[in-house]
LOBAMI-762363 format. One record per residue (C-alpha): residue number from 1; residue in one letter; z, y negated, x negated. Coordinates in steps of 0.05 Angstrom, whole numbers, m for minus. Example, Ala and Ser with C-alpha at 12.3 -4.5 7.8 and 13.67 -1.06 7.14 Angstrom:
% LOBAMI-762363
num | residuo | pz | py | px
1 | A | 156 | 90 | m246
2 | S | 143 | 21 | m273
This chain:
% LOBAMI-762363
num | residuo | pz | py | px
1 | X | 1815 | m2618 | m832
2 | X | 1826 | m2557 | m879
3 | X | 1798 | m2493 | m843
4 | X | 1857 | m2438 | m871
5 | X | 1917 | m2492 | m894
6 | X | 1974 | m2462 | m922
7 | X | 2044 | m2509 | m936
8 | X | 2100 | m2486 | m976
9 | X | 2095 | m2410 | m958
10 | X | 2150 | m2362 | m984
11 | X | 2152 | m2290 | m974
12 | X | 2219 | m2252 | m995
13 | X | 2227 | m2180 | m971
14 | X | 2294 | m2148 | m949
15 | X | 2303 | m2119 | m1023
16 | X | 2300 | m2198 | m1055
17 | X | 2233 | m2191 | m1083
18 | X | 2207 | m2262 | m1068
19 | X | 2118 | m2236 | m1066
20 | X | 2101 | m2312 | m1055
21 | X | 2135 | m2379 | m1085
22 | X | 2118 | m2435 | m1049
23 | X | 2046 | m2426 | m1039
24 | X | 2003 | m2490 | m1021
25 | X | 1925 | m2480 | m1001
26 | X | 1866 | m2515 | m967
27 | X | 1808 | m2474 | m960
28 | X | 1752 | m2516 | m928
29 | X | 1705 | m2488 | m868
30 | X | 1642 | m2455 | m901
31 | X | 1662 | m2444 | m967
32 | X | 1679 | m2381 | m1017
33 | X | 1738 | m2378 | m1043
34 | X | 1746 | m2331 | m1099
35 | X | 1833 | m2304 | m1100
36 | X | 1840 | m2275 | m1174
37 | X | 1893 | m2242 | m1200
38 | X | 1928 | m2186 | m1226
39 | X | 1952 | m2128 | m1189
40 | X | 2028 | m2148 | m1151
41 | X | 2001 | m2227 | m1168
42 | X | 2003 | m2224 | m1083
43 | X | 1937 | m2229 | m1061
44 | X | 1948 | m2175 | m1014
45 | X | 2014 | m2212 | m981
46 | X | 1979 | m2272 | m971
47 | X | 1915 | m2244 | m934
48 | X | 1960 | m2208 | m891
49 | X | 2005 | m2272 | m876
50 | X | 1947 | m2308 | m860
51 | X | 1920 | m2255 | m813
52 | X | 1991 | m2244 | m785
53 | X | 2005 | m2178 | m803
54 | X | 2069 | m2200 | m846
55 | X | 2116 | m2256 | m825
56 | X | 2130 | m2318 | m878
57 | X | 2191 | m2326 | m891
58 | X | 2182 | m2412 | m888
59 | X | 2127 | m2456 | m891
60 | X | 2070 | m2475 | m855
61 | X | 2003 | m2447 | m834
62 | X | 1943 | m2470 | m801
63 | X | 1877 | m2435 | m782
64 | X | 1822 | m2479 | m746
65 | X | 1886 | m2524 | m729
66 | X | 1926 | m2463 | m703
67 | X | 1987 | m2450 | m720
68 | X | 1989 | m2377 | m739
69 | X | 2064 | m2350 | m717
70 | X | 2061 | m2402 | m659
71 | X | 1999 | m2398 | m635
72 | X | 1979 | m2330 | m660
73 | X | 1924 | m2305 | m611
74 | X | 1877 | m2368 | m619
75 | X | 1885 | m2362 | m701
76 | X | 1876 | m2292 | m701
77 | X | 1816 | m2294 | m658
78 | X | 1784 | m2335 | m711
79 | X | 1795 | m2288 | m769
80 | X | 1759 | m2224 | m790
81 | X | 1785 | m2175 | m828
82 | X | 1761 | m2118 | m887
83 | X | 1828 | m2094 | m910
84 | X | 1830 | m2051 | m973
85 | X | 1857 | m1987 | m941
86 | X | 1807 | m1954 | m902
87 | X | 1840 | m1940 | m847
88 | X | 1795 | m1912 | m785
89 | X | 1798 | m1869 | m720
90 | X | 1764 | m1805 | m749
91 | X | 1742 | m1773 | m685
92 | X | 1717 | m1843 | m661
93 | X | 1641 | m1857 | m658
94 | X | 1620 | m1911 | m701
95 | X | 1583 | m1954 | m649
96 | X | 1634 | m1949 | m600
97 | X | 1689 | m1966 | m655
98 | X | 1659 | m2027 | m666
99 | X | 1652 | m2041 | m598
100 | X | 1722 | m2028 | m588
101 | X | 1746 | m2083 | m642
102 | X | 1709 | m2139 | m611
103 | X | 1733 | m2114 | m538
104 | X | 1802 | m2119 | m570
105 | X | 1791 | m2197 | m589
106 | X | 1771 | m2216 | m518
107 | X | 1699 | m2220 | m527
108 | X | 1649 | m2198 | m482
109 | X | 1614 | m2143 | m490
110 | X | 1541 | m2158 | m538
111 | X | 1504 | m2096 | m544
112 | X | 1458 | m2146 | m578
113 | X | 1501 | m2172 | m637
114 | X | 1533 | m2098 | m653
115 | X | 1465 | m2072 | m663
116 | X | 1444 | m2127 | m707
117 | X | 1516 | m2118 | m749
118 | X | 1501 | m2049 | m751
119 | X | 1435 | m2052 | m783
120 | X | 1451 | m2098 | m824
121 | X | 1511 | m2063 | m864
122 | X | 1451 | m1991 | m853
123 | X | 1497 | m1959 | m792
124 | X | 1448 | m1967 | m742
125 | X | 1431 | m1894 | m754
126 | X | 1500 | m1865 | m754
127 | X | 1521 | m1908 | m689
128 | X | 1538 | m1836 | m660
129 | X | 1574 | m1804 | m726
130 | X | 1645 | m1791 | m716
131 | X | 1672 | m1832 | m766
132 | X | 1706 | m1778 | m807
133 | X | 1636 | m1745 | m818
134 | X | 1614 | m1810 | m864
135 | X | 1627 | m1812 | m933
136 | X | 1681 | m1863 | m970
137 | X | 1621 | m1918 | m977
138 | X | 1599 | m1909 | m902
139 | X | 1674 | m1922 | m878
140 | X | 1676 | m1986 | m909
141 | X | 1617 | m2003 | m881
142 | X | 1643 | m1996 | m807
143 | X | 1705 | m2033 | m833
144 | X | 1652 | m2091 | m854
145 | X | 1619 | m2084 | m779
146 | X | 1690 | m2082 | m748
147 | X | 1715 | m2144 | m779
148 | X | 1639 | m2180 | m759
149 | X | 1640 | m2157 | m686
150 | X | 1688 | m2220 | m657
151 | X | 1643 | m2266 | m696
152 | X | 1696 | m2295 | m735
153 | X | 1694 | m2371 | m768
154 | X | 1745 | m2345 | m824
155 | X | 1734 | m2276 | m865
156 | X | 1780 | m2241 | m908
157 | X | 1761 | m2190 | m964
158 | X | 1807 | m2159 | m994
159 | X | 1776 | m2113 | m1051
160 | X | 1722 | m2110 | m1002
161 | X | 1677 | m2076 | m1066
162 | X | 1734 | m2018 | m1101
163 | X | 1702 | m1958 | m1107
164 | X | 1637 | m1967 | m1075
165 | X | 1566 | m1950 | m1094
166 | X | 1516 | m2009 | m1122
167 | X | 1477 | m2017 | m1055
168 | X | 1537 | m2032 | m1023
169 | X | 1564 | m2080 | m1062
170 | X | 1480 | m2118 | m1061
171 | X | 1492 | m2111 | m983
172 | X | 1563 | m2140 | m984
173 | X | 1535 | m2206 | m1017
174 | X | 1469 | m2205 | m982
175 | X | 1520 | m2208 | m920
176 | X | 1562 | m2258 | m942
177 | X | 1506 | m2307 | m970
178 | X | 1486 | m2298 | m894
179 | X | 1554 | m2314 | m871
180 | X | 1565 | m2374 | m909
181 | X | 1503 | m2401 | m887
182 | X | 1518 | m2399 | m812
183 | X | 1586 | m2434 | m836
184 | X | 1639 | m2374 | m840
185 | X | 1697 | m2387 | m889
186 | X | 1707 | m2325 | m943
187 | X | 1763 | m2315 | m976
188 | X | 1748 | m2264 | m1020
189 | X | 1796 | m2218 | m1075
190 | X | 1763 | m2174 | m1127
191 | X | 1771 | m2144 | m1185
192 | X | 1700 | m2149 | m1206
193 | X | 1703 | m2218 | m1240
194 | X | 1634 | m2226 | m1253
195 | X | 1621 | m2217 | m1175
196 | X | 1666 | m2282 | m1160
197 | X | 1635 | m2317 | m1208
198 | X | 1560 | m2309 | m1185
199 | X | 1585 | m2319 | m1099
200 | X | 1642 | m2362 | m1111
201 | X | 1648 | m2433 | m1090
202 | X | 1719 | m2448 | m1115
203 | X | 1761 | m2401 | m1161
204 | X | 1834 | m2390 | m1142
205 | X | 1881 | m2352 | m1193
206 | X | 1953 | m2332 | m1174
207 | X | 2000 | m2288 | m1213
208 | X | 2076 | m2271 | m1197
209 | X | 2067 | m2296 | m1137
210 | X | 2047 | m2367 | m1150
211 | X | 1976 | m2409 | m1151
212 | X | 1965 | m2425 | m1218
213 | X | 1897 | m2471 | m1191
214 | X | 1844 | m2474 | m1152
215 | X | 1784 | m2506 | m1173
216 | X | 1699 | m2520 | m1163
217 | X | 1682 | m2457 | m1214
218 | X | 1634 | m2494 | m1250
219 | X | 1678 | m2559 | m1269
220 | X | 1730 | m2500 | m1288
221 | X | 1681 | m2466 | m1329
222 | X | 1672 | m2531 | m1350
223 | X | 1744 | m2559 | m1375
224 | X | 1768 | m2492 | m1390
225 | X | 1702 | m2459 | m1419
226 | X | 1691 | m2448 | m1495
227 | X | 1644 | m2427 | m1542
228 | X | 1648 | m2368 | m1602
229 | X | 1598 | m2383 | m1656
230 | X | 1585 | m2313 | m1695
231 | X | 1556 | m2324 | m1764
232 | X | 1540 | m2254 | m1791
233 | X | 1545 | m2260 | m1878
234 | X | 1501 | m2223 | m1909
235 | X | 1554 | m2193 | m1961
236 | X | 1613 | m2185 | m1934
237 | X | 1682 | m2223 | m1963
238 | X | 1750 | m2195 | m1971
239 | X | 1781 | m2273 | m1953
240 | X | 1763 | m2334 | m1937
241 | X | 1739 | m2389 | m1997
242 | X | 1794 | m2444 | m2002
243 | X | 1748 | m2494 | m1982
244 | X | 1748 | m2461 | m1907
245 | X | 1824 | m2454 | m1900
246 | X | 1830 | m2508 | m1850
247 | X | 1775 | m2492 | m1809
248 | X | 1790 | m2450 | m1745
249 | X | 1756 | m2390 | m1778
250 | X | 1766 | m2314 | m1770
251 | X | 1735 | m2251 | m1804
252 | X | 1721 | m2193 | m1765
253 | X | 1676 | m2128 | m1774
254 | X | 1705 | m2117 | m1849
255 | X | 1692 | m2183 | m1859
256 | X | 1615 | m2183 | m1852
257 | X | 1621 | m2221 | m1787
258 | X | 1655 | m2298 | m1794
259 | X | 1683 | m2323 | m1709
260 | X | 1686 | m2399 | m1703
261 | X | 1711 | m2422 | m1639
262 | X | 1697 | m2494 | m1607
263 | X | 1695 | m2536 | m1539
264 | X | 1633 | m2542 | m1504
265 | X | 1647 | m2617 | m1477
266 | X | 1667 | m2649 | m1540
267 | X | 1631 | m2693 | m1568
268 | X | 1631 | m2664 | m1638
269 | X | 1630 | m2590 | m1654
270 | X | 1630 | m2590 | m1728
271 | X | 1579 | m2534 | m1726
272 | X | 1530 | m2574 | m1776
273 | X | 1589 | m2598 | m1825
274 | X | 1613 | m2514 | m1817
275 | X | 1543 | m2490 | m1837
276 | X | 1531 | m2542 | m1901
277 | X | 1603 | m2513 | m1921
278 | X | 1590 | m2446 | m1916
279 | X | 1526 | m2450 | m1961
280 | X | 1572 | m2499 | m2007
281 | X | 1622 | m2445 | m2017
282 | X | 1569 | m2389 | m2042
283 | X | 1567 | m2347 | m1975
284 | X | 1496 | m2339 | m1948
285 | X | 1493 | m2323 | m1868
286 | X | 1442 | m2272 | m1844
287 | X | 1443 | m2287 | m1770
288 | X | 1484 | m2335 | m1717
289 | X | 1496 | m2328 | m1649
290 | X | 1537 | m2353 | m1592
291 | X | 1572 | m2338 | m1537
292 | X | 1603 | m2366 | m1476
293 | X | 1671 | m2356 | m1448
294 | X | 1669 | m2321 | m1376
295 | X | 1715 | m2329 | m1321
296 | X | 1742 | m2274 | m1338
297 | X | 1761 | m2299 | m1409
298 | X | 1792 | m2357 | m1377
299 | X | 1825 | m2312 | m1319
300 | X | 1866 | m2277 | m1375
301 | X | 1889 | m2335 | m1414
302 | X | 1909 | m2369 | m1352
303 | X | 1958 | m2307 | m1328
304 | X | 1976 | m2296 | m1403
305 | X | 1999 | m2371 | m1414
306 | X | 2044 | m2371 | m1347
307 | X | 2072 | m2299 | m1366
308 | X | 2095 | m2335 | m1451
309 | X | 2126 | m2384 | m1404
310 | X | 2166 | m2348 | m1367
């Protein structure tokens, strides 16, 4: 059984403006899941329908076999929570706001396991700031310690990174790494591609309010990934020879620099046939390289071939 399992969920708000279309998920216990997409793709609606803060309008969902409107307290209790918004009692201390959040879930209290989750995110020290005195960076550290106190099975980050300084963001995955290894599920969002693709199990992408697939990120860099050959000339050519026409050529830097796309998994690339035809039609190349497309190459093309079809 699916840890987070999510059935045909719609979201329309009172002005028509339908945020999610039918939205089917399984998210298994212990993994990463990496939620892409651009901003209004609605990321944001579907964290907070999971974590019932916003009603579904129909379909089905199921956290650790709970339903989450009808059984809300025992899903809830399973999930934690970093929210985007920093949003924090300013006069509160920061140990005793902690406290508080896993005193609201039920929990007994564990003077133990807050001062662990405390040193851990570097609060340890600042257990008796007022929250207001901290800087932006130190706030969404308590929101990290907050959303740890309950021990939840199922996390939720939403932007969990925006705006904050490096050592955070090395803390945030030294966390998480942690996490995933005593079998948390993480549903993460970011902006920072190149973050979900280092932590990432599985790679969602939604846009306009629709999964558009979720998938093991490396058999989707895989099947989706490409290469770009860059032969540099070493005198640069207004066109290309005849002989080249009807290969998937292009000329770039004022024509000093020839691109040659092709697919990593097939069997044939054509780049030794390319080469002996380059050197047949009079140009001589004074370097090659590659490179690989990132997720976030694939992440675009994805969003931009649902958005021609629309």
């Amino acid at each position: 059984m699916a840890m987070v399992e999510l059935r045909q969920v719609r979201k329309v708000y009172d002005s028509g403006f339908e945020a999610l279309k039918g939205v089917d998920l399984e998210i298994e216990k212990g993994e990463i899941l990496a939620l892409l997409g651009p901003n209004g793709a609605g990321k944001t609606t579907l964290i907070s329908i999971v974590c019932g803060l916003v009603m579904p309008s129909s379909g089905s969902l199921m956290v650790g076999g709970h339903d989450v409107v009808g059984e809300y307290r025992a899903a809830r209790s399973l999930i934690g929570l970093v929210p985007q918004e920093i949003s924090l009692e300013p006069f509160e201390k920061v140990g005793n706001a902690v406290r508080l959040s896993r005193g609201l879930f039920g929990k007994p209290r564990n003077d133990a396991l807050i001062e662990e989750i405390l040193r851990r995110l570097s609060l340890w020290d600042k257990r008796d700031t007022p929250i207001r005195a901290l800087s932006g960076g130190m706030k969404r550290r308590v929101l990290i310690a907050k959303a740890l106190s309950h021990e939840p099975e199922v996390l939720f980050l939403d932007e969990p990174t925006a705006g904050v300084d490096v050592e955070l963001r090395r803390d945030m995955w030294e966390i998480v790494a942690d996490l995933k290894a005593r079998g948390v599920t993480i549903i993460l969002t970011t902006h920072y591609i190149e973050e979900a693709e280092a932590i990432a199990d599985r790679i969602g992408v939604i846009n306009q309010g629709e999964i558009l697939l979720v998938e093991e990120k490396a058999s989707l860099m895989k099947r989706l990934g490409r290469k770009e050959l860059r032969i540099e000339l070493a005198e640069p050519v207004t066109a290309l020879p005849e002989t080249l026409s009807d290969r998937s050529l292009r000329l770039e830097e004022e024509g000093r620099m020839l691109v040659y796309d092709y697919d990593t998994s097939a069997e044939r690339t054509g780049l030794a046939k390319l080469m002996a035809e380059l050197s047949a039609a009079g140009l001589s190349v004074r370097d090659v390289d590659t490179r690989k497309s990132t997720l976030e190459d694939i992440f675009v093309d994805l969003v931009k071939q649902q958005e021609g079809a629309a």
